[in-house]
C-alpha positions, 0 to 999 in steps of 0.5 A, spaced: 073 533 912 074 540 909 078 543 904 083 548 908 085 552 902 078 553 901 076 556 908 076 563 908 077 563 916 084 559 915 087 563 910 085 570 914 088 567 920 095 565 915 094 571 912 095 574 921 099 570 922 104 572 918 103 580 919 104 578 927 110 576 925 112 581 921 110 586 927 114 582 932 120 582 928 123 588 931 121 586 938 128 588 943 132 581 943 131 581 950 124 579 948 126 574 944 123 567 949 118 572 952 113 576 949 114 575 943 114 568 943 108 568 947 105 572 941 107 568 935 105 561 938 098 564 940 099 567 932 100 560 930 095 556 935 089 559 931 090 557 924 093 550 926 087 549 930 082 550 925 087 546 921 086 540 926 079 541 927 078 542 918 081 533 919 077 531 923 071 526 923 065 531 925 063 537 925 062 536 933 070 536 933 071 541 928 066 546 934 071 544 939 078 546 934 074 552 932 073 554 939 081 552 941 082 557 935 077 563 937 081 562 944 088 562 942 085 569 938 083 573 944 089 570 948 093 574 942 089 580 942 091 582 949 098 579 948 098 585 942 095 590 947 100 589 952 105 590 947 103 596 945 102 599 953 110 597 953 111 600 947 114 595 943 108 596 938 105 602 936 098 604 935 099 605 927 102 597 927 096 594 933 090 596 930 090 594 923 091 586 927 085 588 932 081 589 927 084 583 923 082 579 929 075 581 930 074 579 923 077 572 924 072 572 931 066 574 928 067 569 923 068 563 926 063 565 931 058 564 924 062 558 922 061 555 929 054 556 928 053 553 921 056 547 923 052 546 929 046 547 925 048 542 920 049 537 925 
């Protein structure tokens, strides 16, 4: 098992998560059960995935919860993008959480590979 507070790659995607939230905050209500749920939910599956892969028995297990989490990311990302092709969301608010994301990409990419290696 792995310390979550200590993994760097679980507070960034808090951290996003959080700052999706905030972004999506001013969403039109009649998203509400749309696009913006499907934004936040995406949001929130990668941190809880890492989570759920940091309490489990093996690294084995631990890759497969990081891939759900790098899954969950890309399923954001184009989620993010749409909303900004509607207009929901400006470029000023969408690039700053796509580079966010392809940080947390490339680091659970490197993670994936250390803990492979260490199997």
């Amino acid at each position: 098992m792995h310390n979550l507070k200590e993994l760097k790659i679980w507070n960034k995607a808090i951290d996003l998560t959080v700052e999706v939230y905030k972004a999506t905050a001013s969403f039109p209500k009649e998203e509400a059960y749309g696009l913006t749920s499907q934004i936040r939910r995406s949001a929130v599956s990668v941190p809880s995935n890492i989570s759920e892969g940091a309490g489990r028995n093996s690294n084995k297990e631990f890759i497969h919860f990081l891939g759900i989490a790098n899954g969950s990311s890309y399923e954001l990302q184009t989620q993010l993008v749409i909303s900004n092709k509607l207009n929901l969301m400006n470029d000023e608010t969408l690039q700053p959480l796509l580079k966010e994301i392809e940080e947390i990409q490339k680091m659970n990419y490197k993670f994936q590979n250390t803990l492979s290696n260490q199997m």
